[in-house]
N, CA, C and O atoms as a MOPAC input file, in Angstrom:
PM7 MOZYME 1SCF
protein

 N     21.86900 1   179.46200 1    34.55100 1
 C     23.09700 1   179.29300 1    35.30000 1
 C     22.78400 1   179.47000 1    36.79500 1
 O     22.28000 1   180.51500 1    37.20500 1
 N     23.11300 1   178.35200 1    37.67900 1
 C     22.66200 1   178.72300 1    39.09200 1
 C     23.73500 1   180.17500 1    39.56500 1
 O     24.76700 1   180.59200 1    39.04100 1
 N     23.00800 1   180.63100 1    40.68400 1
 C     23.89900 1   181.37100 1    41.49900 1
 C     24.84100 1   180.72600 1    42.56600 1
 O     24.71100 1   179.67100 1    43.18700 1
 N     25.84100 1   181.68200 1    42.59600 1
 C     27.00100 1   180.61300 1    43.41300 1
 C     26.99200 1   181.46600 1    44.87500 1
 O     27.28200 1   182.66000 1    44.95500 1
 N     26.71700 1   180.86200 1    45.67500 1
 C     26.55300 1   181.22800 1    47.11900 1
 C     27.62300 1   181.96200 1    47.69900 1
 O     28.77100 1   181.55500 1    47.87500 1
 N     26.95500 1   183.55400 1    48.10300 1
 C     28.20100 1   184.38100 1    48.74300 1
 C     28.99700 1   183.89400 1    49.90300 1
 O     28.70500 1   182.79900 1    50.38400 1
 N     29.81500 1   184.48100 1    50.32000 1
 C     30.64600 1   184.55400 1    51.54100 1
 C     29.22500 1   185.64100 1    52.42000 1
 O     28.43100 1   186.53400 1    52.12200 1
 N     29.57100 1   184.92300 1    53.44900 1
 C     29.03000 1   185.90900 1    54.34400 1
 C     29.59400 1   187.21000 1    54.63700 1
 O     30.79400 1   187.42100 1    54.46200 1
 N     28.59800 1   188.32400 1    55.18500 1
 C     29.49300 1   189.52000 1    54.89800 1
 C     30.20400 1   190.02800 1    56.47200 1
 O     29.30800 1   190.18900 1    57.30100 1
 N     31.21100 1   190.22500 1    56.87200 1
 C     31.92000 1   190.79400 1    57.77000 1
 C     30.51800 1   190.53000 1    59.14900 1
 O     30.42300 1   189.61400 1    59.96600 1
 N     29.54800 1   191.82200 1    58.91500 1
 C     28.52600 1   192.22200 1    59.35800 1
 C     27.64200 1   190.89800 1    59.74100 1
 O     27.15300 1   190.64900 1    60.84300 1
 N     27.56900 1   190.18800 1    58.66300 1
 C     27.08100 1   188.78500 1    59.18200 1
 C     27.11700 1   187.58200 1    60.20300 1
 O     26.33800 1   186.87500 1    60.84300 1
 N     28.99700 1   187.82100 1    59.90500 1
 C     29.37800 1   187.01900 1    60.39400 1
 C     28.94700 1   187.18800 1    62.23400 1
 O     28.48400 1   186.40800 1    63.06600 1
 N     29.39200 1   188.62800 1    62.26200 1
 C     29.34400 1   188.68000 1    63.63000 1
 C     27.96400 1   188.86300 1    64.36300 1
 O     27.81500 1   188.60600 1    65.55800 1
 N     27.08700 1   189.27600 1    63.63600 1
 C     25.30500 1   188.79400 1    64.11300 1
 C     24.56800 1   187.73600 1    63.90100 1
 O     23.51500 1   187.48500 1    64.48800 1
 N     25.29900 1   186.80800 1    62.71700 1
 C     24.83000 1   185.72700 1    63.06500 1
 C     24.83500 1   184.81400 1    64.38800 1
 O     23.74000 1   184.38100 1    64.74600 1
 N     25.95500 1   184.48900 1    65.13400 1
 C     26.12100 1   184.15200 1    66.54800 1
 C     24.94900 1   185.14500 1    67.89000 1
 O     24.17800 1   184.86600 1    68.80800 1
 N     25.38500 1   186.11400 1    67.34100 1
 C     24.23300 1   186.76800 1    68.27400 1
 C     22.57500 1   186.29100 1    68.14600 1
 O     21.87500 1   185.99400 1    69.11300 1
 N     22.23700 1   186.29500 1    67.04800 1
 C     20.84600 1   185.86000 1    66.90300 1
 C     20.57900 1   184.91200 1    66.93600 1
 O     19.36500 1   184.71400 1    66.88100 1
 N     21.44500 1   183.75800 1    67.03800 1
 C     20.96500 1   182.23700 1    66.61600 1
 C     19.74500 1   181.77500 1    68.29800 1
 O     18.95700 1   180.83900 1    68.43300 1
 N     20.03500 1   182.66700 1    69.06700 1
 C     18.88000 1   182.09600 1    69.70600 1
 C     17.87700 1   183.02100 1    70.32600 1
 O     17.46700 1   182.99200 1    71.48700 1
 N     17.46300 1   184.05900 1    69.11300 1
 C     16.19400 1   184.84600 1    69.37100 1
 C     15.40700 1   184.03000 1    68.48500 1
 O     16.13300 1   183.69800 1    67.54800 1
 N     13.84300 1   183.39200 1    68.31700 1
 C     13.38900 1   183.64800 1    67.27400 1
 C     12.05200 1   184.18700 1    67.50700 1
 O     11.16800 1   183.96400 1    66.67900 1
 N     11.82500 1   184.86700 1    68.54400 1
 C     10.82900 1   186.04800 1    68.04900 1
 C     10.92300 1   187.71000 1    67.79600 1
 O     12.03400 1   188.16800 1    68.06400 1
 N     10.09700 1   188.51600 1    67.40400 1
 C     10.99500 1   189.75600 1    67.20500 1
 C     11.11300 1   190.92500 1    68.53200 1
 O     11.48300 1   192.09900 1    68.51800 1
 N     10.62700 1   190.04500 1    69.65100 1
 C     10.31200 1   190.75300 1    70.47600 1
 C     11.62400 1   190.38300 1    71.35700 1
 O     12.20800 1   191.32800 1    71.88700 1
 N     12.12400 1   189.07300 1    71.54900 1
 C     13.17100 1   188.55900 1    72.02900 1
 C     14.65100 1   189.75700 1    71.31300 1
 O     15.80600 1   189.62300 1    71.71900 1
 N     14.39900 1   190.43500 1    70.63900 1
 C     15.70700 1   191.44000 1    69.53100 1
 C     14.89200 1   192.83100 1    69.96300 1
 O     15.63500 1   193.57700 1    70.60100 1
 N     13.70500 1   193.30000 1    69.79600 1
 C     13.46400 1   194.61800 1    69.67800 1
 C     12.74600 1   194.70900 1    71.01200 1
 O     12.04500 1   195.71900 1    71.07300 1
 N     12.71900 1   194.01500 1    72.00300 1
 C     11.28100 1   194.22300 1    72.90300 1
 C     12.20000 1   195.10800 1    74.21100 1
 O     13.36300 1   195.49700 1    74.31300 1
 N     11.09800 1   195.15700 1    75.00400 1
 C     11.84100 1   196.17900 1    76.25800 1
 C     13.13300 1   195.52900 1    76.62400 1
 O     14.01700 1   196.32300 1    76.94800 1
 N     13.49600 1   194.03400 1    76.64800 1
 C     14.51500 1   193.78300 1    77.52100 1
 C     14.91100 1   192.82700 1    76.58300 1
 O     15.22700 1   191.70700 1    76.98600 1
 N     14.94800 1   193.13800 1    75.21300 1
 C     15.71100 1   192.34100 1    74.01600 1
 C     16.98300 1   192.83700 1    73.81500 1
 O     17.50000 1   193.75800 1    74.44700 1
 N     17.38200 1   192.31600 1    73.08000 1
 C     19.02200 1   191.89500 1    72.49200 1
 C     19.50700 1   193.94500 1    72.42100 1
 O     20.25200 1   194.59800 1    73.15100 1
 N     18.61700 1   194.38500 1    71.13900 1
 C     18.65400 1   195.92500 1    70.60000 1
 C     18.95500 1   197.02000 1    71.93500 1
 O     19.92300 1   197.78000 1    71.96800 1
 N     17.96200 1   196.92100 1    72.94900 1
 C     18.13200 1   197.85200 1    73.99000 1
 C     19.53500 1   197.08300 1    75.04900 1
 O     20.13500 1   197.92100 1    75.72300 1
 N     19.79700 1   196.29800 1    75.12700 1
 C     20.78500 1   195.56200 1    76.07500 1
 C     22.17700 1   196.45600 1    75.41300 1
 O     22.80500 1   197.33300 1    76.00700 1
 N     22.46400 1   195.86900 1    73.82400 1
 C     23.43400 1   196.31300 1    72.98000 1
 C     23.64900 1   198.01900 1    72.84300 1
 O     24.70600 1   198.61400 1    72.63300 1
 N     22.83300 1   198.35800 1    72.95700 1
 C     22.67900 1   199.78400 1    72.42600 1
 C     23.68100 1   200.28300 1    73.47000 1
 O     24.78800 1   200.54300 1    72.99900 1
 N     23.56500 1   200.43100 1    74.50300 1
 C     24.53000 1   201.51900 1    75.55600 1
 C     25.99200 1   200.99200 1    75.10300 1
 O     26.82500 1   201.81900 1    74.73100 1
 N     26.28800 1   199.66900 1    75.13400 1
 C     27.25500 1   199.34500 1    74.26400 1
 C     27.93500 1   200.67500 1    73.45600 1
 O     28.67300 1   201.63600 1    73.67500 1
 N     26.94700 1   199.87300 1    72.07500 1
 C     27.81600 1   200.81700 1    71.07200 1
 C     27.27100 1   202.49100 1    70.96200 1
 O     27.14700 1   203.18200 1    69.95100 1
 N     26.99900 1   202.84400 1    72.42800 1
 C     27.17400 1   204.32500 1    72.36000 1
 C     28.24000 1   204.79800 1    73.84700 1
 O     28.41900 1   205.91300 1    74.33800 1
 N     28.71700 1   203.63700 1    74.19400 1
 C     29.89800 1   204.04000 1    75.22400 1
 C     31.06400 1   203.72700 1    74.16400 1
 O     32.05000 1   204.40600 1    74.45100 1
 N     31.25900 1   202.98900 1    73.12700 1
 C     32.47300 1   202.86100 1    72.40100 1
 C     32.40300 1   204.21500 1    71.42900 1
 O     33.45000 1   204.48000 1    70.83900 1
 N     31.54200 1   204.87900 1    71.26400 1
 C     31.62300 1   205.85800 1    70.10500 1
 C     32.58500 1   206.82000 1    70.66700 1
 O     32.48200 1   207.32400 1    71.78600 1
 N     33.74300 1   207.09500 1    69.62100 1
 C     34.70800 1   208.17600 1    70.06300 1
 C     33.57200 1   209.53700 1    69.86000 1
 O     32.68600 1   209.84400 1    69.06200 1
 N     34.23700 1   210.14900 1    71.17400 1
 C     33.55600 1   211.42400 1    70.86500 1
 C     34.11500 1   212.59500 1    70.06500 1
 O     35.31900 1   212.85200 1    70.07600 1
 N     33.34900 1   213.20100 1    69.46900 1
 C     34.15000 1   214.52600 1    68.81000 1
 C     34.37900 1   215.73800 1    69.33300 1
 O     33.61400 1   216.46400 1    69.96900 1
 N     35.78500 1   215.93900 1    68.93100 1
 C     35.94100 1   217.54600 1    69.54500 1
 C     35.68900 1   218.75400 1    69.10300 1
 O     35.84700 1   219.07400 1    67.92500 1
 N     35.31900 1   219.44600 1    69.91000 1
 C     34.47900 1   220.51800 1    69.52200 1
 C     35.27800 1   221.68100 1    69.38500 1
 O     34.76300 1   222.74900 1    69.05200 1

């Protein structure tokens, strides 16, 4: 019985657009790739906790 092709997942959806034009791994993880650009990002949106 073939497999029937998922839905993409939430998570997908929204990194697929982002990656469609890295394709090396250095262009995503390297000093001045996608990973370090994003990162301050999602650590200025993190609610902080109260102490």
């Amino acid at each position: 019985m073939p497999r029937r092709k998922s839905e993409p997942s939430e998570t997908d959806q929204r990194l697929n657009p982002l990656l469609q034009h890295y394709s090396r791994p250095e262009q995503i993880l390297g000093d001045n790739g996608l990973l370090k650009q994003l990162s301050p990002l999602a650590w200025s949106n993190t609610p902080s906790k109260a102490n």
